[in-house]
N, C-alpha and C positions, 0 to 999 in steps of 0.2 A: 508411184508414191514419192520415191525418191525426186525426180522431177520438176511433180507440182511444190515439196520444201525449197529445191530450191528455188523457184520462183515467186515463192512467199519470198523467202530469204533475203532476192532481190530486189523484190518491190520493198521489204524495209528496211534496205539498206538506201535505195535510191532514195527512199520517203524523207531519212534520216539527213543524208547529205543535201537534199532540199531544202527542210527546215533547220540544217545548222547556216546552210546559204545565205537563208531570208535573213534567219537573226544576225546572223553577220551585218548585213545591208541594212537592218531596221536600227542596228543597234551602233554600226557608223555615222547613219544620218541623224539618229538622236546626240549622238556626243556631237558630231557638228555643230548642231542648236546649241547644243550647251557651251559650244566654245567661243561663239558669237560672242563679241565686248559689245553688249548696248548700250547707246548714249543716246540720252536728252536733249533737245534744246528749244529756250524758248523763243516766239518769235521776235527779233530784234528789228528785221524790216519785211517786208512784202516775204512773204514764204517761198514764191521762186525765187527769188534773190537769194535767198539765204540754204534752198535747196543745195543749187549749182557750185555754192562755194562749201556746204557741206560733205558733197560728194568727193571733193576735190580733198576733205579734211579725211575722212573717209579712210583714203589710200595712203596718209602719212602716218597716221596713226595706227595703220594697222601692217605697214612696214616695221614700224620701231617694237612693238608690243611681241609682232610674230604671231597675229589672230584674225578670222576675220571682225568688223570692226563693221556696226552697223547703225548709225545717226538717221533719231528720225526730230524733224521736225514739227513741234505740237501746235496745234492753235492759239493756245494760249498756255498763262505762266501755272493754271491749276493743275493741266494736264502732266505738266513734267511733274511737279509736286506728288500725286499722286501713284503718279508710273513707279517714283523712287519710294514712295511709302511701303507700296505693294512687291517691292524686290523684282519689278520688272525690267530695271536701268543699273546697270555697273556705274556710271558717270551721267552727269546732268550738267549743261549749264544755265544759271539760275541767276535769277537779278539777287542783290543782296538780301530783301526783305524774303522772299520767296528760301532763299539758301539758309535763314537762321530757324525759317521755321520746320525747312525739313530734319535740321540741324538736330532741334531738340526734340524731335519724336523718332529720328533714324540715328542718329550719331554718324550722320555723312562728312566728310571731311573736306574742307576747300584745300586745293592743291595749284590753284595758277589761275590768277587773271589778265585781262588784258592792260596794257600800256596805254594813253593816248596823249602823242605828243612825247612821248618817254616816261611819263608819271600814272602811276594807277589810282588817278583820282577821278573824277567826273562830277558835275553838280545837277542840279535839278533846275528848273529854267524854266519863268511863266513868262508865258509868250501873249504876244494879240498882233494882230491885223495892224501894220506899218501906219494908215491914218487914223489909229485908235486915237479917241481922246484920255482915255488911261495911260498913263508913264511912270506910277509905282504900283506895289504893292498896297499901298494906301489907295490910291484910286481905287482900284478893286473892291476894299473896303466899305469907301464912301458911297459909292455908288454899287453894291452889292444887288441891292433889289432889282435895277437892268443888266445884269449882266447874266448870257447866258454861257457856263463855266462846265470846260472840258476834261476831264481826267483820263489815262492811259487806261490802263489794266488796274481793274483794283488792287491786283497782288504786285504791282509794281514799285519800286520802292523812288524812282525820280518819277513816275508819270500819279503816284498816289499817295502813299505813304509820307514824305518827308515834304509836299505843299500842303496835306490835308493836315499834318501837325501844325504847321505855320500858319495856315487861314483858319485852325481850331483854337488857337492860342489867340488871335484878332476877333476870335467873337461872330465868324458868317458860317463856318461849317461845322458839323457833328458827323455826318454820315450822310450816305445820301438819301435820307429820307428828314431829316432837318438839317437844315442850311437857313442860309440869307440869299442867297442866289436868286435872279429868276427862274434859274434850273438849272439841273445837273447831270453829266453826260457821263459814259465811259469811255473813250472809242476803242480801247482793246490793244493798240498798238500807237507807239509813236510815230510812224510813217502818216498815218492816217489823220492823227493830231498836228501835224504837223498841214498835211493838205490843208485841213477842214480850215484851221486857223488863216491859214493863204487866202482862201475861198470865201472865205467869213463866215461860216457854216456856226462858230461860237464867236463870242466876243474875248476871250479868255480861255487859255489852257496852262496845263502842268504838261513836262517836254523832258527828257534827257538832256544835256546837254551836248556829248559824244555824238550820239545820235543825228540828232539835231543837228550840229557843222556839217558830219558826214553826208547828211541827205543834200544840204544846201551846197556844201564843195562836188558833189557829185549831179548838181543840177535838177535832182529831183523832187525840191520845193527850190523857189525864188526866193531869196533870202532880204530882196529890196520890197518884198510887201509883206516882213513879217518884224516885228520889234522885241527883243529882250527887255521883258521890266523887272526882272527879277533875278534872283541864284544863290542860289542855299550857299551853305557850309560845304567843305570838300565831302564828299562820298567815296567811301573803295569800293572799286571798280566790281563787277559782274564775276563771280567765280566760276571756275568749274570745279565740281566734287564729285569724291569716287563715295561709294556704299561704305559701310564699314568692313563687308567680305573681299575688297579688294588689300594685295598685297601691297609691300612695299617696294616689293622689286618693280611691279606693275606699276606702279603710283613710278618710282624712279623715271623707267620708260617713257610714260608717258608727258612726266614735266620736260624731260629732254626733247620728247618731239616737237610740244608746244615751245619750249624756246628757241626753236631752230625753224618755225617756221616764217619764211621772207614772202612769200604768196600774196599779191596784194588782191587778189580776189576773195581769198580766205580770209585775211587782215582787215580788207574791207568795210566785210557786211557787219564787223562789228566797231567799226570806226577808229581801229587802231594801228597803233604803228608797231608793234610787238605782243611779246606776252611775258609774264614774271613768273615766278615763285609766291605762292599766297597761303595763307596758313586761317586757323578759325578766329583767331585772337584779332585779326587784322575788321572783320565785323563787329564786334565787340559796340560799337558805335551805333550800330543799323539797330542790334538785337537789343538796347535801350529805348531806341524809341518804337521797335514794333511793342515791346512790352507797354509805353506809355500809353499807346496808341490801341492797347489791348486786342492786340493781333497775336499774341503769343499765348497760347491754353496754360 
């Protein structure tokens, strides 16, 4: 009798230190997840391109922070939008119009954009095909009914936002289901607007300008079959913002790794030559015309 006790005894003793094991093991691997810094971002060029140099971002920032640090790259600019709505992303980087609007429904905060050229400005830039017969903004205009007119990302604020205010104040656009155009495109990315306009694919498009150098200094459009007829107002540059659940020492951390990074693969994909210090007041400018533009709830 004595015996078979203790062999109960031992089998729930053994049972005991089994299931303090597991939870040990299930409940490390759960705090790992949760210790993950997730970041956003959206596509600025071809997604391997912007992978590679991700990865590379990856490791610096998750030196400085002391986390692992996990950058996923989204198809497009609604996905990061969303990802940070839903408390899926600690950090996002966001074109400016896409950053006011997560702005007023998350209270996410801009903390550093990029440079380019040493200035955080960039413009917006209507392009066409080098033997275009259009050479203003007017042309466009005047001959609106053949032209067929390219836009980036709708949520973009140089490939959408700030030409569609300019071609809606000239009287050919509303949205893309009334225009003057012969038709109206997306292509979803500047790289691709950039092609398509090389290629002739449109007669007219809206373009980054950053961008836009960058692909063409880097050889990947030909910059002698494509013409600038256009270029907004200065724009502040692309942020990146943390949720409102990130601290400040984090936020610290993390603007220091961003301004120490010299990586020109990193630097690159988003056509800059540094990065700053950026704050929310610095949009203040974008987040007037998404409201004109009635992008803002």
């Amino acid at each position: 009798m004595k015996k078979e006790r203790r062999r109960v005894l031992r089998g729930l003793a053994a049972g005991t230190i089994f299931l303090f094991l597991w939870l040990a093991v299930v409940g490390c691997s759960s705090s790992g997840t949760e210790e993950t810094f997730r970041v956003g971002v959206i596509p600025a060029q071809n997604k391997g391109d912007m992978q590679k140099a991700m990865d590379k971002l990856e490791k610096v920032l998750s030196d400085r922070i002391g986390k692992p640090v996990e950058i996923t790259v989204y198809a497009d600019y609604q996905g990061v939008v969303e990802a940070m709505k839903y408390n899926k992303l600690e950090m996002a980087y966001f074109g400016p119009l896409t950053y006011v609007q997560v702005q007023e429904k998350t209270g996410a905060r801009a903390i550093v954009t990029q440079l380019i050229d040493g200035k955080p400005y960039y413009h917006s830039y209507l392009i066409v095909p080098k033997d275009s017969p259009y050479r203003s903004i007017d042309d466009l205009v005047k001959h609106s009914r053949d032209i067929r007119f390219a836009f980036g990302d709708i949520n973009s604020t140089s490939g959408s936002l700030i030409p569609g205010l300019e071609l809606k104040k000239r009287g050919v656009f509303s949205d893309p289901d009334h225009h003057r155009f012969k038709s109206v495109t997306y292509t979803g990315s500047h790289d691709i607007t950039a092609l398509a306009i090389q290629n002739k694919k449109y007669d007219a498009a809206a373009i980054d300008s950053a961008i836009y150098n960058q692909l063409v200094e880097d050889g990947k459009v030909d910059g002698d079959k494509i013409r600038v007829i256009w270029k907004s107002e200065k724009l502040f540059q692309y942020p990146w913002a943390v949720s409102e659940e990130v601290d400040d020492e984090t936020v610290k951390k993390l603007q220091e790794a961003f301004l120490a990074v010299e990586d020109p693969e990193i630097l690159g994909v988003f056509g800059a030559s540094g990065f700053t210090i950026a704050k929310d007041s610095d949009y203040e400018s974008i987040r007037r015309a998404a409201r004109e533009a009635g992008r803002l709830e």
